[in-house]
N, C-alpha and C positions, 0 to 999 in steps of 0.2 A: 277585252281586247288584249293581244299578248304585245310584251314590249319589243324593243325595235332588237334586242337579245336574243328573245325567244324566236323572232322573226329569222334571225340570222340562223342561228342552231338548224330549225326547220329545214331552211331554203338549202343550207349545206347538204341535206340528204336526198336533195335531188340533184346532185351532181356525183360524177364519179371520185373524187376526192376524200380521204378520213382524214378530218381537221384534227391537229396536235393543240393547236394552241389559233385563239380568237380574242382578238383586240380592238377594241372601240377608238376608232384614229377623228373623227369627229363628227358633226352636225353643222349641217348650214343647210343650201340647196339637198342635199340626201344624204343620211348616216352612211357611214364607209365606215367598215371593219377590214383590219388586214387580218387575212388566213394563213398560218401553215400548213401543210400536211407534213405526214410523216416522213416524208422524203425531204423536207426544208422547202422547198415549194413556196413559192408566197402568193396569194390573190389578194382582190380587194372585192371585198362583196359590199356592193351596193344596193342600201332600201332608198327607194325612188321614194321620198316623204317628206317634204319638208316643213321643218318648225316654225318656218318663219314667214315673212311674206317676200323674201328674196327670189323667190321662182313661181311664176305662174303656173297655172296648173297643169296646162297642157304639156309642159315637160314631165309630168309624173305619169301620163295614158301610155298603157303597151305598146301600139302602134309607133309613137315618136320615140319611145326606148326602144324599139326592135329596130327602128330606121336608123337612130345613132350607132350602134351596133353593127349595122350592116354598111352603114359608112367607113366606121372605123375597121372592120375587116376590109375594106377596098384600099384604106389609104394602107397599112399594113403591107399587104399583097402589090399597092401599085408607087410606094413609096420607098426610102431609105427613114424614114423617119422612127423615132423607136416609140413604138406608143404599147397601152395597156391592151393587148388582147384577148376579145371575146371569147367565153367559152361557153357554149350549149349542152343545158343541161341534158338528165337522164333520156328525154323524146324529143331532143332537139331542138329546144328553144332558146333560144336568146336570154327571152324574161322569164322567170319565175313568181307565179303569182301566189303567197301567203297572205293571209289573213286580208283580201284584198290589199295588201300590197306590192307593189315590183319589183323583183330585185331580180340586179344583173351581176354574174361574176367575170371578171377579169385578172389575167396577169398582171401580178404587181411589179413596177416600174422600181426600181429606186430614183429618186430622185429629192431636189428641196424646192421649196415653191418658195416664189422671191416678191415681196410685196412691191417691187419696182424696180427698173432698169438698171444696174447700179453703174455699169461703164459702159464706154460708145462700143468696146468687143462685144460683149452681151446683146446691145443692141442692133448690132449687124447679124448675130448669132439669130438673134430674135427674127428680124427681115428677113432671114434666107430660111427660114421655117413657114411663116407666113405665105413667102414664097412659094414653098413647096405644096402646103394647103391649096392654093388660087391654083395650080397648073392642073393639080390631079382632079380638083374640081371642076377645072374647067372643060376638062379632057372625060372627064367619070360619065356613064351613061346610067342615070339614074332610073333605078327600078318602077315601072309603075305603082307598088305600092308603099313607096318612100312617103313621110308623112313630116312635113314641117310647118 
């Protein structure tokens, strides 16, 4: 079985991208590598794997990785929101499957992830994102083969 390394390397070469540089950013719910390419570019390539028992399985099947993905290009397109955009590899897919695993690549966001609310701005900041989630959802005409 190749590691979740070799996994990465792999799955880059079905994308139109030439990675300069590949970094192991962590492991929980699915290893996330940030990519550059030669242009300074950054992805996040993600192996849908996880090590632990934090995610049931069913988050790690093609089908519910292809429907987050086709989610998250709707909120993208029907949103002001800045989120990581999908990008389909070499025959157009979503997901890439190596060594049966999943992996999806997306535009890398900067940002810091905050292990809780720290002030009431933040937490209005927080509401009017949620907010924005609930409208476009409620308003979004889900694909038939959306899978949750």
């Amino acid at each position: 079985m190749l590691n979740t390394h070799d996994v990465a390397i792999e799955a880059l070469t079905c994308y139109s991208i030439t990675y300069q540089s590949i970094d192991h950013i962590g492991q929980n719910a699915n290893t996330i590598y940030k990519v550059t390419d030669e242009e300074s570019n950054c992805y996040s390539l993600r192996i849908h794997l996880s090590k632990n028992d934090s995610m049931e399985r069913i988050w790690s099947e093609e089908k519910v990785i292809h429907s987050e993905m086709i989610w998250l290009e709707s909120l993208i397109n029907d949103t002001d929101l800045v989120l990581p955009s999908p990008i389909k590899n070499n025959i157009g897919e979503y997901v890439t499957k190596i060594a049966d695993m999943n992996c999806t690549l997306v535009k890398w966001v900067e940002g810091e992830q905050k292990q809780f609310v720290p002030t009431v701005n933040d937490a209005e900041y927080v509401g009017k994102l949620i907010g924005k989630l609930h409208k476009q959802s409620s308003i979004w005409k889900v694909p038939q083969s959306f899978t949750r």
